[in-house]
C-alpha positions as MATLAB code, in Angstrom:
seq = 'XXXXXXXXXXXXXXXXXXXXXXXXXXXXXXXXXXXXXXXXXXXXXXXXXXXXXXXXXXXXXXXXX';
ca = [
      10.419   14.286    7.042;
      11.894   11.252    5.714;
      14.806   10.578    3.804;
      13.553    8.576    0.761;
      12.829   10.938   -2.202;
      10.333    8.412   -3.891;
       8.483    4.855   -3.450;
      11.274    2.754   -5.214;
      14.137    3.728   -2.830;
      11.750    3.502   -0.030;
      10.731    0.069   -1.431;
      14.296   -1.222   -2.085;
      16.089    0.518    0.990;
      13.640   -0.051    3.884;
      10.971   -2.139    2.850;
      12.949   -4.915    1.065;
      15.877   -5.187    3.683;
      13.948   -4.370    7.405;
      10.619   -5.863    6.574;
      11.598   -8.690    4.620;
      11.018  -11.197    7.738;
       7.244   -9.664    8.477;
       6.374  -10.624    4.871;
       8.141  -13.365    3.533;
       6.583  -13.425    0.455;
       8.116  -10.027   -0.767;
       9.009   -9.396   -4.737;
      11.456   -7.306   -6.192;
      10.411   -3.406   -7.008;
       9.974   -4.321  -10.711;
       7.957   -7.650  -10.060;
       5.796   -4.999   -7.031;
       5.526   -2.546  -10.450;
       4.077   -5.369  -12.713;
       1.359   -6.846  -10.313;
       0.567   -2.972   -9.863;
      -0.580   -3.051  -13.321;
      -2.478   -5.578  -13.415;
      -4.441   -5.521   -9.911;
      -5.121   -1.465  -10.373;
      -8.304   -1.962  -11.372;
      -9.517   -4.912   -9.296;
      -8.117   -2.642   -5.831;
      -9.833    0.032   -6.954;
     -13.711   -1.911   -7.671;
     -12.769   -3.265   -3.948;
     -12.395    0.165   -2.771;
     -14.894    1.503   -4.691;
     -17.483   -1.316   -3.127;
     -16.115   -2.038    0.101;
     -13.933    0.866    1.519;
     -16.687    3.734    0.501;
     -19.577    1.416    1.962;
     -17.458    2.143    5.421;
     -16.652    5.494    4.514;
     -18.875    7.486    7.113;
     -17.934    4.788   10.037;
     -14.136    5.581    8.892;
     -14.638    9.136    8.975;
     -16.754    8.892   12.738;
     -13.431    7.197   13.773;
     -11.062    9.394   13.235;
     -12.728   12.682   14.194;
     -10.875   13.831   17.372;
     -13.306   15.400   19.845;
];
């Protein structure tokens, strides 16, 4: 179970100072909560259109036998 007791700790504490170096082009928690906002509905029409089209070659994939 982990440690963090919700997404901005995780953010700030882990994400922010380990990961920083694997994605250089990290924002702060409030800048991550602002594009959020605005790109909700754009990520969702992409998973709406894209992600569901895959959905049954997803679901094949992770079946375990």
């Amino acid at each position: 179970m982990s440690s963090y007791t919700n997404f901005k700790r995780y953010y700030n504490e882990l994400v922010l100072v380990h990961w920083r170096d694997l994605f250089p082009g990290l924002v702060t928690y409030e800048r991550f909560n602002q594009t959020q906002n605005r790109l909700f509905v754009p990520l969702l029409m992409f998973w709406k259109t894209d992600v569901w089209e895959h959905a049954p070659e997803l679901a094949l994939l992770t079946q375990q036998p």
